[in-house]
Each structure stands twice: as structure tokens, then as C-alpha cells.
N, C-alpha and C positions, 0 to 999 in steps of 0.2 A: 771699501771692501772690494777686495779683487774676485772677479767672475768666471768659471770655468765651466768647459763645455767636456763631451767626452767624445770618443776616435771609435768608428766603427772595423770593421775588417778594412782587408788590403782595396778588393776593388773599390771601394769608394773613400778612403782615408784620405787621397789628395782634395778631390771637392770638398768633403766637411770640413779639413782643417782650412783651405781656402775659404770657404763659407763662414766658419767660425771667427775669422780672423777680422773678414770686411764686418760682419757684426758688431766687433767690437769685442767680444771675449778676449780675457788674458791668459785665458793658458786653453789647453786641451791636451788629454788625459786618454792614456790606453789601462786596461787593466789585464792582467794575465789569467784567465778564466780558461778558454778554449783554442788561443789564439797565443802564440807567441806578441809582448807586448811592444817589441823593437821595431819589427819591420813595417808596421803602419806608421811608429813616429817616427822612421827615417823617408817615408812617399811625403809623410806632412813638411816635414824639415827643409824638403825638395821645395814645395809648393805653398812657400811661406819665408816670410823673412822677418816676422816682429812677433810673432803668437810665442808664448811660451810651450814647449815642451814635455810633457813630463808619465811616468808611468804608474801607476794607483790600485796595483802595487805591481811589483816584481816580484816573485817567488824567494828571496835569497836562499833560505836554508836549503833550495836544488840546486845550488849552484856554486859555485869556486870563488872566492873572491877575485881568482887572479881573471878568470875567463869574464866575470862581470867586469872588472877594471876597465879590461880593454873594450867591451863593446859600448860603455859607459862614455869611455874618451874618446874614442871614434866620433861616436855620435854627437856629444857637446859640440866637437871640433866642425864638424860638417854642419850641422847647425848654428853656428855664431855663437854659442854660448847659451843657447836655450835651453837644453835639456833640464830638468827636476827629476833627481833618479828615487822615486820610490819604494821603500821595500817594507815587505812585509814576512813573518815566518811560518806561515800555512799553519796550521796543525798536523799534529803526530801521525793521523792515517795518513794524509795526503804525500806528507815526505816521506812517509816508511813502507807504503804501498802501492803509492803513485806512482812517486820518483824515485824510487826505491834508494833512499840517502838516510843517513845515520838521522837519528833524533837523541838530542840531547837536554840542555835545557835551554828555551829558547830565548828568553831575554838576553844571558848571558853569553851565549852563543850568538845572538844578530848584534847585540853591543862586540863584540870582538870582531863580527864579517866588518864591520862599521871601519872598526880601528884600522882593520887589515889592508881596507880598501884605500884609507887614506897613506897608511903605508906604503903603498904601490905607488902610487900617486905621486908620493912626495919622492920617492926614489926616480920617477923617470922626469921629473920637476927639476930636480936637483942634483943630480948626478951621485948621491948617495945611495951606499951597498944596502939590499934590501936586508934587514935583518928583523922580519917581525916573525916572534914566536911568542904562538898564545896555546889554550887549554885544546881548542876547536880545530885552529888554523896554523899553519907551521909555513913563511915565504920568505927562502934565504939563497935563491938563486937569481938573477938579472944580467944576465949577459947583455952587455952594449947590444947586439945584434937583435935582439928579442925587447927592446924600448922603442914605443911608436915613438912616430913623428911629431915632434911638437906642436901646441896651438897658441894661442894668444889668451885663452879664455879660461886656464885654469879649472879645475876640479868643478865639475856639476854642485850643485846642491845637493843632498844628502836629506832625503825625509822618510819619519818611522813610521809604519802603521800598527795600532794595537785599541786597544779597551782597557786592559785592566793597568793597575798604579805600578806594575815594578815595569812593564813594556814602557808604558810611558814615562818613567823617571830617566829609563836607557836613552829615551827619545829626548826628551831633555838634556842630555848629558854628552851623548856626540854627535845628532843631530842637528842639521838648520833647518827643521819643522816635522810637522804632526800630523797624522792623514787622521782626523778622527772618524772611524767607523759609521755606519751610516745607522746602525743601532745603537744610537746615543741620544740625548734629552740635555739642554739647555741646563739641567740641574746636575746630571753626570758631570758634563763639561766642569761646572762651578768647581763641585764639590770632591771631584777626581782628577780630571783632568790636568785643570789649571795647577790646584798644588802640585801635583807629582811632576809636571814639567818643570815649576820654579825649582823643585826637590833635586831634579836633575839640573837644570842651569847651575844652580848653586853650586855642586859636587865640580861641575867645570869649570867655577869664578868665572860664571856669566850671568845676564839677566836675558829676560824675555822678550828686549828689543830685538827689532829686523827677525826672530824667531816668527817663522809663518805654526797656525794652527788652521788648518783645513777641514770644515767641517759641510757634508753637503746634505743628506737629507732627503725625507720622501715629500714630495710636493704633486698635489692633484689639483690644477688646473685649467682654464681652457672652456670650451662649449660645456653646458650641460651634462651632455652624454661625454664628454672626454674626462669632466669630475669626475662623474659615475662612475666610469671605467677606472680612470689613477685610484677612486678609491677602493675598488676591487683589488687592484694590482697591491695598495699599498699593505693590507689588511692581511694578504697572503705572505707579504714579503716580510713582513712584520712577523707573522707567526713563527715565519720559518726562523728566522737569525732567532725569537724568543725562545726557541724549543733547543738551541745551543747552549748545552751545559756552562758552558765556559763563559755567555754571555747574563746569566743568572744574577751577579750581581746588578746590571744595570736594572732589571723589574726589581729586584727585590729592595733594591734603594726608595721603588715608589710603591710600595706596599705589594707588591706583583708575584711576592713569589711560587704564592703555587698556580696559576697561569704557567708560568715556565716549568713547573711540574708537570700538567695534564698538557701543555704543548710538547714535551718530549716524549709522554707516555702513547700521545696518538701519532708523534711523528712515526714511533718503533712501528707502530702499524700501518704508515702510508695512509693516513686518514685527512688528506690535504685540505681539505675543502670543508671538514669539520673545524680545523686548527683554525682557518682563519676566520668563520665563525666568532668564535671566542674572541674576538679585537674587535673590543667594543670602542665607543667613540671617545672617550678618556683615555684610550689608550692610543688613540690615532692620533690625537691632537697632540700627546705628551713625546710623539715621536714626527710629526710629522704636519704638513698644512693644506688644508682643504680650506683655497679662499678663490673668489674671484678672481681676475688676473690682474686688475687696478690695486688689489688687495693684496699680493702677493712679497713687491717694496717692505710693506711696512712689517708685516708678519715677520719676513727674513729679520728687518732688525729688531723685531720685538725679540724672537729665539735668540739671534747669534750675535748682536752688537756690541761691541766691546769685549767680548769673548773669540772669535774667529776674524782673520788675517782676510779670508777668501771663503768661496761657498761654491758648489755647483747645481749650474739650473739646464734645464732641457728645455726648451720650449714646447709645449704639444703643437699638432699638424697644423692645427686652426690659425698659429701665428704667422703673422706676415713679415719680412725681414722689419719695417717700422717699428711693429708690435713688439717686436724681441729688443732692437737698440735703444728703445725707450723705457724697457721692464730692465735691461742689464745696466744704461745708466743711473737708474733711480736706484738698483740694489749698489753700485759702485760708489752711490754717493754715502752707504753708510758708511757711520766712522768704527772707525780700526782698531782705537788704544788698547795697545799690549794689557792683559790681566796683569797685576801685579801682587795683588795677593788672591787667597784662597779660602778655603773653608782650614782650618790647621788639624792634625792627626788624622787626614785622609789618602797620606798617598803611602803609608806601609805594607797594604794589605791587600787585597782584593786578586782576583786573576789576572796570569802575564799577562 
């Protein structure tokens, strides 16, 4: 199982990913939250030459495909071929009052930025007229003049992120991997996850080989006091992703559903500290690991072994660089084997 770390802001993203890299981690990971998620993995790209790349998530549905194309290819290019271009498609407020962009329907809408992207892609590859026209996306201009410069390294990686079965079947289907949301359960993965990707491979005459599934996780670690704290952190963090309508089905899979009821009815009222109250210890375990740090290997492959490609771990302050390259080769050494089958009649349904 491959190990990821994650990318802080600009001033310090050349040290961590330098940091992350002598470690031993394989990748390291921006996410689009507060911060544009490019310009810290282009300081790492700088300040590195074997760590992978990648962003967890990227906003697409804010964005052009043509404008993502290009900062996508730059970057691979300037990087040696590391980059993993992540995307995700926010929700309806956030695109329609954030970033003030259309909202449509989103599966079928990121399955098309998907297509578009490789569209482009294969036009400045190949010297073919851009002609993709979809529902969403309309790209039937490429002037010779306006195609970057070529590289050696071909088209990034392409990964979905979602929850529910029809997002994941899209991810399946023109994706080469899976960012599984970090409000998910070993039993989601099985019983959702796994079919609706093979659901999707299939629709593409592929299987789940070389197919990454990225699944990372709350983990409370470390000193005494540093459990105690992750476990405060995780209880809150729990609550909050619980109180998201959209994420309903994963409690309700484990009997949970009205939990997710009284967490969105306090969220309405900014009632934080009560919410995470309510994440009682069945509910921490079923999302997440509270073990010693020797204890920490095995746990990861009791949840995610043979279900997930890769995982990401933080180490708390208390670890010492030893302490970390001995905790991420022991999780490296789980094995990997691709899911092949699933739970069956579980990926029609459920939320994008």
C-alpha cells in the first residue's frame, strides 16, 4: 500500500514536501479549501524529484476545462511526470455562490470535464482538430499558436472524488482512480464503493487493475495527550461531514440514520460542541482509529487491505523522523490486491 502525506501553504510546502519525500512517502497531496491547490505543488515539484504529486481535490466544476488543461500540463511537464490531477465537484452552494458558476448535474457534468480534458490533451498530443462537444463543455478552437510545448510524460493521472454510487461509477468509467472521502467505513468501501467502480470499469471494457482507490481516514495517535486530542478533533470532524445531508446514506448504511437527522438539525443552529457530543465510541471506531502507534500498521490493514491502492497518515509532533519511516514501511507493506468483486445491486442508487 502506497503512503501519502499532505502539503501545507506556500511558505513552507518546499520543506514538507522535501521532508516528506526523505521519509519515505509516495505522494503528497494539496487540497483546495483556502488556498489555491497548484502553487504549493509547483515549490514541491521544485524541491523534489521522486515524491509524487497530486491535488485532493481540485474544484473542477469552477473551472474551464481548457484553463485546467493547461495548468495541469505545465505542471506534469515541470515535474517529470508526477503530478495526480484530482478533482472533485464541490456542492451546489459553493459553485453557485462561491464561485459564482452554473450548477448542473454534477456526475454528469465532471464525467464530461473528464472527457473534455482528455480531449485537449489528445489534440496538442497529436496534432488533431479539437472537436469536443458535450452537454456542459463546447472546445472546437486550437490554433497551432495556443498548443503548449510538448513533454515526454504524457497526460497526468486523472482521479474522481465522491461518496455516493452514480459519482463513483463516473469515476470508474473515465478515471484512473478514486479519492475516497474521508467519511467513509471499510463497509461503504465493500458495499458501495467497490461495485460502482467495477460498474464503471465495466461500462469502459476495463477492470480494476493499476485502478488506484485512495482512501485516508481519521487516525488519533501519538502521546497520551495527543490520542486525547485527535480524539476530540476526530469526534468534531465526524459530526460535521455527519450533519451533511448528502452524506446520509453512509450512517444510514450503519443503522445511523437519525444521528444524521439531530446532527443537521443542531448544525442549523451552530450548536458545534453539542454535535460532536453525539460520536459516541461505535461511531469513531466505524470511521476511524484510535490505537497506539505500534498498533497503528495493523489497524490500517484490518480497515483498508485489499480494498485501497494507498492511504494517508500525518504523523503527530511526538514522532521522530525513525518513528514515521518505520510506521510508513510497515503500512507499505500491506497488500494491495485490486477488489474484484462486490456486494451486487449496490451501485444504482445512493447520492452523487
Amino acid at each position: 500500500m502506497k503512503v501519502d502525506s499532505t502539503l501545507g501553504a506556500l511558505d513552507i510546502a518546499a520543506g514538507q514536501a522535501r521532508a516528506a519525500q526523505a521519509a519515505g512517502y509516495d505522494a503528497i497531496w494539496t487540497g483546495e479549501v483556502n488556498q489555491d491547490p497548484f502553487l504549493p505543488l509547483t515549490l514541491a515539484a521544485d524541491a523534489t524529484s521522486t515524491i509524487e504529486l497530486g491535488t485532493s481535490i481540485t474544484v473542477a466544476l469552477s473551472r474551464s476545462p481548457m484553463s485546467l488543461a493547461y495548468t495541469a500540463h505545465d505542471l506534469h511537464g515541470f515535474s517529470g511526470g508526477r503530478l495526480r490531477l484530482g478533482l472533485g465537484s464541490q456542492v451546489k452552494a459553493h459553485i453557485t455562490r462561491r464561485f459564482s458558476m452554473p450548477w448542473g448535474r454534477p456526475a454528469p457534468q465532471l464525467r464530461e470535464f473528464v472527457l473534455a480534458l482528455r480531449a485537449i490533451w489528445s489534440s496538442w498530443s497529436e496534432g488533431t482538430p479539437l472537436a469536443f462537444e458535450g452537454e456542459y463543455y463546447r472546445h472546437t478552437l486550437m490554433p497551432p499558436a495556443f498548443v503548449p510545448k510538448p513533454h515526454p510524460f504524457g497526460p497526468p493521472q486523472v482521479l474522481l472524488a465522491g461518496v455516493g454510487d452514480v459519482m463513483t461509477r463516473v469515476a470508474g468509467e473515465v478515471a484512473d482512480g478514486f479519492l475516497c472521502h474521508w467519511f467513509t467505513s471499510p463497509r461503504w468501501i465493500r458495499e458501495h464503493t467497490v461495485p460502482a467502480l467495477l460498474a464503471g470499469r465495466q461500462r469502459a471494457g476495463r477492470t480494476l487493475d493499476g485502478f488506484d482507490i485512495v482512501a485516508g481516514g481519521f487516525v488519533a495517535t501519538g502521546t497520551d495527550q495527543e490520542i486525547t486530542e485527535g480524539l476530540a478533533r476526530m469526534r468534531a470532524q465526524i459530526s460535521f461531514y455527519g450533519s451533511t445531508p448528502a452524506y446520509r446514506p453512509v450512517l444510514e448504511l450503519h443503522g445511523w440514520g437519525d444521528l444524521g437527522s439531530e446532527l443537521t438539525a443542531l448544525s442549523k443552529q451552530n450548536r458545534w460542541t453539542e454535535m460532536a457530543a453525539l460520536i459516541d465510541d461505535d461511531v469513531v471506531e466505524t470511521f476511524g482509529i484510535v490505537a497506539a502507534p505500534a498498533d497503528v500498521p495493523a489497524r490500517i490493514a484490518e480497515r483498508l487491505g485489499g480494498l485501497a491502492t494507498r492511504t494517508t497518515f500525518t504523523p503527530p509532533p511526538s514522532f521522530g523522523p525513525e518513528q514515521t519511516r518505520e510506521i510508513l514501511a510497515a503500512i507499505q507493506a500491506i497488500p494491495t490486491a485490486a477488489p474484484t468483486t462486490g456486494a451486487a445491486g449496490r451501485h444504482g442508487t445512493g447520492p452523487a
